[in-house]
N, C-alpha and C positions, 0 to 999 in steps of 0.2 A: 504494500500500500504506500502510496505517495506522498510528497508534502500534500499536493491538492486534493489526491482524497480524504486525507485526514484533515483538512480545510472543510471540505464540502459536507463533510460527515458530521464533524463539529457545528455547521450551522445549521445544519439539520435538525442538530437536537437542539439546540436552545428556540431555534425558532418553531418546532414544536411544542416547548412547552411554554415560550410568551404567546403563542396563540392560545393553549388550554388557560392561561391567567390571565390575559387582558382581553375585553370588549374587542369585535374585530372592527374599530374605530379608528382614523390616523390623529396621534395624539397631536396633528397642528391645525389638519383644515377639517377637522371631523367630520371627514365621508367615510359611510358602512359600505364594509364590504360581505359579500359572500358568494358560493358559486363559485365561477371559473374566475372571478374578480379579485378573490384573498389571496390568489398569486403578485397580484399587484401592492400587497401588504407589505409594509419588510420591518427586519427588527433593525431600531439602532441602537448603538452602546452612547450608554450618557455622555460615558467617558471619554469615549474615540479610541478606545482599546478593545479590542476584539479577543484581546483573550483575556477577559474581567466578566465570565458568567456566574456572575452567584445565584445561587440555587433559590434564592428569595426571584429574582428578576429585578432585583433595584437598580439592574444598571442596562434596562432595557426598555425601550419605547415603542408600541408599533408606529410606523408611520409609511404614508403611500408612495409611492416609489417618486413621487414631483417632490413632496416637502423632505421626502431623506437628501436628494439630490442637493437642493435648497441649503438642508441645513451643514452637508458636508463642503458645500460651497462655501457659507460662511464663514465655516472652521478655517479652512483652508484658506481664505483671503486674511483671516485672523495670522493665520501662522505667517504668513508674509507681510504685513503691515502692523507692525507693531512698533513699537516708540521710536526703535533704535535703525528702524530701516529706513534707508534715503530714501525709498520710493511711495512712501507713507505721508499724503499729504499733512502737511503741519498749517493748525488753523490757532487764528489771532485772539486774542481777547476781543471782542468787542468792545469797543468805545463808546459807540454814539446809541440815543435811544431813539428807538424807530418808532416808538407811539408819544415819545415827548410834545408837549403839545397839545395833545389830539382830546382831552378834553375843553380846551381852549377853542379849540378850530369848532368842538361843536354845539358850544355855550353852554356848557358845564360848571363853568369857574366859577 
């Protein structure tokens, strides 16, 4: 057996049993699934470690295959943009107030 079978085997069984313990719900944009549809389910790890299954399921979400995408997108621009990276736009304090005024402007004062 191979790393990927033992890969594949491995997600087989947790995502059997967060299907037996979670609603078949995507824990972001909450569409049900079922039918030939719970293939469109998937598990994610909280964590973004896939080999963190505790037997509770606390470190597992279902979610449908757009918002995991979604969310490992996120992760991932995270892991690239962070404080110390040049490519990470750096934004200003604000100065000025943009509704200063504006009770003024509508005879409020």
């Amino acid at each position: 057996m191979g790393n990927n079978d033992n890969r594949q085997a491995r997600e087989q069984g947790y995502r059997e049993k967060a299907l037996k313990m979670y609603p078949w719900i995507c824990g972001r944009c909450a569409r049900e699934f079922s039918g030939k549809r719970l293939s469109e389910l998937t598990v994610h790890h909280r964590d973004h470690n896939h080999d963190n299954n505790p037997e509770d399921g606390s470190n597992w979400e279902l979610l449908c295959l757009y918002c995991h995408d979604n969310e490992h997108s996120r992760y991932t621009d995270q892991q690239y943009f962070t404080d110390a990276s040049t490519a990470s736009p750096k934004s200003k304090q604000a100065t000025h107030k943009g509704l200063e005024g504006l009770a003024a402007l509508l005879g409020k004062e």
